[in-house]
C-alpha positions in Angstrom: 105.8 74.0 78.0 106.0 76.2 81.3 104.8 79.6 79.2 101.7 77.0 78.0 100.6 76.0 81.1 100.9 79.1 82.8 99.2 80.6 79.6 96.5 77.9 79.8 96.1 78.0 84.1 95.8 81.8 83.6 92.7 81.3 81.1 91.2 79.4 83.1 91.2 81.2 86.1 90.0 84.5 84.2 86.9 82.4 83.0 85.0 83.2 86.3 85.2 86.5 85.4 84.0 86.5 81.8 80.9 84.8 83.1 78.4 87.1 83.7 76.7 87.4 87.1 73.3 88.2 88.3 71.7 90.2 90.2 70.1 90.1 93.9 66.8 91.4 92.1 66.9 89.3 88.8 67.4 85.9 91.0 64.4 86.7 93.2 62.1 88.1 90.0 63.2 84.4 88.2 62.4 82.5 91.5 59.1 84.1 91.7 58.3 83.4 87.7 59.1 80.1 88.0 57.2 78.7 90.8 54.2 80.7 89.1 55.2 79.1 86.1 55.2 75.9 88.3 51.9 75.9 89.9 50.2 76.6 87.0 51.8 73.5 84.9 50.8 71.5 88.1 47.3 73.0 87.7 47.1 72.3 84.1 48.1 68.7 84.9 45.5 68.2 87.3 43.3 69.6 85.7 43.2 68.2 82.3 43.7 64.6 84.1 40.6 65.6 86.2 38.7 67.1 83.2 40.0 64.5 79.9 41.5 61.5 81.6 40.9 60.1 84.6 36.8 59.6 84.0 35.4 56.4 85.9 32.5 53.9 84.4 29.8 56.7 85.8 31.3 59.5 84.2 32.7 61.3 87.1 35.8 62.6 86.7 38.1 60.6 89.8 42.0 61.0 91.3 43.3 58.3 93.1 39.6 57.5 94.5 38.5 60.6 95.4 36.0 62.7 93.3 36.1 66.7 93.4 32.7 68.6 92.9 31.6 72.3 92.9 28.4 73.2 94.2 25.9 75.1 92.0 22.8 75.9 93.9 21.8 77.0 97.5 19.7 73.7 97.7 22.2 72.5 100.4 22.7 75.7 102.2 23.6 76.3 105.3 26.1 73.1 104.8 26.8 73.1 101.3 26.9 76.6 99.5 27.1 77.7 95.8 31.0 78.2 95.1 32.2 74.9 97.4 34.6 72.6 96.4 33.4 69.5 98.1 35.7 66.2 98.0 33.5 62.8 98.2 34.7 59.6 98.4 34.2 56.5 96.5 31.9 54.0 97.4 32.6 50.0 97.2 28.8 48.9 98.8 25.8 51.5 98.7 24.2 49.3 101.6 26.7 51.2 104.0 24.9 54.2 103.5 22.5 55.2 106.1 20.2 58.0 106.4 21.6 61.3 107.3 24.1 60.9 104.7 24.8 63.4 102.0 25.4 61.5 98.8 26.5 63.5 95.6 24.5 61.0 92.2 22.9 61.2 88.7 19.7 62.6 88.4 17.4 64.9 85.8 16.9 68.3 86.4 14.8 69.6 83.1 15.1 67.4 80.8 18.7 67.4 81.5 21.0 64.9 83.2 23.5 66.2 85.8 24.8 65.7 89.0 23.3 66.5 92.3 24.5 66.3 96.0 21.8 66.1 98.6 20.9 64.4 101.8 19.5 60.7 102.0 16.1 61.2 104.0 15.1 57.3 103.4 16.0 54.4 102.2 13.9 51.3 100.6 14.2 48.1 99.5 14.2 47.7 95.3 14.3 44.2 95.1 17.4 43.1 94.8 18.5 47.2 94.3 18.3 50.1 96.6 16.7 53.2 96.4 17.3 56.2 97.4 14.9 59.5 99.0 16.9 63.0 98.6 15.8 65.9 99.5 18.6 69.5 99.6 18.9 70.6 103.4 17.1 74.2 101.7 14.2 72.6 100.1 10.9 72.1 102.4 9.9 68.9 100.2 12.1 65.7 98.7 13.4 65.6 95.4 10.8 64.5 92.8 12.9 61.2 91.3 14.4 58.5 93.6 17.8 58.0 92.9 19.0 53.9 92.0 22.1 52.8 94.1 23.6 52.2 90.5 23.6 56.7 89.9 25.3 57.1 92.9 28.8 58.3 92.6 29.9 59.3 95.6 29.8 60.4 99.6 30.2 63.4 101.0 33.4 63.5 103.1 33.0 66.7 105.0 35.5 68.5 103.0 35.8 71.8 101.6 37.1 75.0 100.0 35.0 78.1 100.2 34.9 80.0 97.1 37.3 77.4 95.3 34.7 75.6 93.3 34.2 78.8 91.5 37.9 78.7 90.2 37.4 75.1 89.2 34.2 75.6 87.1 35.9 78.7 85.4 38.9 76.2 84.6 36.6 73.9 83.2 35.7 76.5 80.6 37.5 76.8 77.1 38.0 80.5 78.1 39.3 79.6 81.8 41.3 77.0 80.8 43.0 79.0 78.3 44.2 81.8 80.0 44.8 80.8 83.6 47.0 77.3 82.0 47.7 77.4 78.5 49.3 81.1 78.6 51.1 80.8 81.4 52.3 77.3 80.3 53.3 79.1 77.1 55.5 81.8 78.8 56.6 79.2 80.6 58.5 77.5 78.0 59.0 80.8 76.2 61.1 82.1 78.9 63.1 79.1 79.2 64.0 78.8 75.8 64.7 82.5 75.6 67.3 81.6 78.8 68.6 78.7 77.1 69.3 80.3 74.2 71.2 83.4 76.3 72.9 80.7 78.3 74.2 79.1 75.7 75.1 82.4 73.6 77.3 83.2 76.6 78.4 79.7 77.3 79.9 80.3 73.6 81.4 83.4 74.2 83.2 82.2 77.4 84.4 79.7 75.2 86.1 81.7 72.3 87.6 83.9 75.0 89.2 80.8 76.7 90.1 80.0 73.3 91.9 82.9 72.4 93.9 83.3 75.8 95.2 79.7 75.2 95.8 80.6 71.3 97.9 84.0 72.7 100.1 81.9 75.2 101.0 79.3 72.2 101.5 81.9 70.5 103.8 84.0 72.8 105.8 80.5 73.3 106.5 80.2 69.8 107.7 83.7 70.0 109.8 83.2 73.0 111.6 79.5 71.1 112.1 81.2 68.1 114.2 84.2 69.7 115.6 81.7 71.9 116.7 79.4 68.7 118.2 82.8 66.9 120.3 84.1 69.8 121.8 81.0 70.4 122.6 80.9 66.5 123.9 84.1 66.3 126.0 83.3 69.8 127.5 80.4 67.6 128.0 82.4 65.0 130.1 84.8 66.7 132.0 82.2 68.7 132.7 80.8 65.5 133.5 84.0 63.5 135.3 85.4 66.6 138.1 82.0 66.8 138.2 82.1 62.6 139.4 85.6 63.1 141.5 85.1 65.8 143.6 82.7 64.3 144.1 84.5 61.2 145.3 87.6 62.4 147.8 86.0 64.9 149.2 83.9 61.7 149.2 87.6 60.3 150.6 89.2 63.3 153.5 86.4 63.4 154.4 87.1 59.6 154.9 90.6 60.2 157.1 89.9 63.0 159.3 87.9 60.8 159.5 90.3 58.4 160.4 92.9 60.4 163.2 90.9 62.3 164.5 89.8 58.6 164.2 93.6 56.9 166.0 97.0 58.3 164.1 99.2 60.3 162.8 101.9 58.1 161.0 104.6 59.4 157.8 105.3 57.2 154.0 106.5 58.2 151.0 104.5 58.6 148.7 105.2 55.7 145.3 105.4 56.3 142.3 103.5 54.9 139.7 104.6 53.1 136.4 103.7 54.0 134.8 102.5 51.1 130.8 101.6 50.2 132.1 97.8 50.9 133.6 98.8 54.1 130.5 100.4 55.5 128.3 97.8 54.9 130.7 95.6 56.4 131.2 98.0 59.3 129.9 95.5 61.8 131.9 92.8 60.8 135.3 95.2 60.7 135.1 96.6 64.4 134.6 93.0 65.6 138.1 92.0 63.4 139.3 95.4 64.8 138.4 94.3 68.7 140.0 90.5 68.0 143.4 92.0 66.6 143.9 94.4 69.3 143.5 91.6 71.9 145.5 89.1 70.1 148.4 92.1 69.2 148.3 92.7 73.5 148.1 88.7 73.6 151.6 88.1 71.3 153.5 92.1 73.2 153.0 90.4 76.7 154.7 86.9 75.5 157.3 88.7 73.7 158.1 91.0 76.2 157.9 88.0 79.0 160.3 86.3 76.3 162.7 89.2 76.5 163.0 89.3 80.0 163.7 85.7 80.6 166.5 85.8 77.7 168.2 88.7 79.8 168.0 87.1 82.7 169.7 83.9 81.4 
């Protein structure tokens, strides 16, 4: 269980190093790609709520009240010119407006209806309505049509953006639209798929490594049991073998020693064994008999000889 755990706490603290790590120069490049990436979803939000959504009763497009127009002609030059982005408010009661006051309204311009934003020059009395003079702070005569209180659509807040209204008539186009929000929006979620995908490839492969180094220390730990679980069987083995084999040679030590005290003392030469195929194979097994029997032989010389001295002392 130790070898595991240490196996396992090992692993895991060589996971911060599998995981690979990025660059000063990569983080700053992604930072910078995604707030592009960013702005230009937020523009593409805005802009198709402003373009396909959010379109009031009088067909103007309108967020949260207020109604964003770019200026075409140099009608309203020096105030207004062609390329503004003007911001005009919402209005609840047309009586508030007064002359003086640049209005942005419905009107025909060759046979075509569009929006206009001029200055109010006077105001009369419909009948129940109120209608409106115009007249562009560049013209030197008013506008040709009256505008009804019912075509106006908003008023002038004194807001700009030089140059912006050009952007947001080229975003209005298929063309504009296209490549300055769909692309980007595209790459966009192509490049955080693609980093998903090699997050989670590596994710993976972080994960079969810890895998393996938890596999290797099970592994080493059943090693480690099973050597343990063999040396203590051969150590019981020996013990066993070793007390077996004591036993019988001092029962074969004592025998001898009765024959030889029963028998006359006849002087004749050791033979010598042969080794034999049995005997080598055996070899192990002989020198630890041959070890036992020389320490039992000392054993039983020492008692016999302590035996001897304390009959000759009595």
């Amino acid at each position: 269980m130790k070898n595991k755990n240490a196996a396992q706490e090992i692993a895991v603290n060589n996971t911060d190093d599998m995981m690979p790590q990025e660059s000063r120069g990569k983080k700053i490049a992604n930072t910078v790609i995604n707030v592009i990436l960013v702005i230009s979803i937020i523009l593409a939000a805005v802009c198709t709520y402003v373009s396909f959504v959010s379109t009031s009763g009088n067909g103007v497009p309108s967020v949260l009240g207020a109604r964003v127009f770019s200026i075409q002609t140099e009608s309203m030059y020096p105030t207004l010119e062609p390329g503004d982005l003007i911001l005009d408010k919402g209005i609840k009661d047309t009586a508030d407006l007064e002359v003086g006051d640049i209005i942005t309204y419905w009107t025909v311009i060759n046979g075509e209806r569009v929006l206009n934003t001029h200055r109010i020059v006077e105001i009369y009395d419909g009948g129940g309505h109120l209608i409106f003079e115009t007249q562009g702070d560049n013209n030197t005569v008013s506008d040709p049509l009256t505008v009804h209180e019912s075509e106006v659509v908003g008023q002038y807040t004194g807001k700009k953006i030089d140059g912006l209204g050009k952007v947001f008539d080229y975003l209005q186009t298929s063309t504009g639209f296209l490549i300055v929000v769909v692309i980007p929006v595209a790459i966009f979620f192509l490049y955080h798929l693609v980093q998903f995908f090699r997050v989670l490839f590596e994710y993976n492969n972080v994960k079969n490594k810890l895998l393996y180094e938890i596999e290797r220390g099970k592994a080493e730990e059943v090693v480690a049991e099973d050597k343990k679980k063999k040396d203590e069987t051969r150590k019981k083995e020996r013990e066993r073998l070793e007390k077996e084999l004591r036993d019988k040679l001092k029962a074969e030590l004592l025998a001898a020693k009765a024959e030889e005290a029963a028998a006359p003392v006849e002087e004749t030469e050791p033979e010598v064994p042969e080794k034999t195929a049995e005997e080598i194979a055996a070899e192990a097994r002989a020198a630890l008999e041959a070890e036992i029997r020389a320490q039992v032989r000392a054993e039983m010389e020492a008692e016999a000889k302590a035996k001897a001295e304390a009959d000759a002392n009595a």
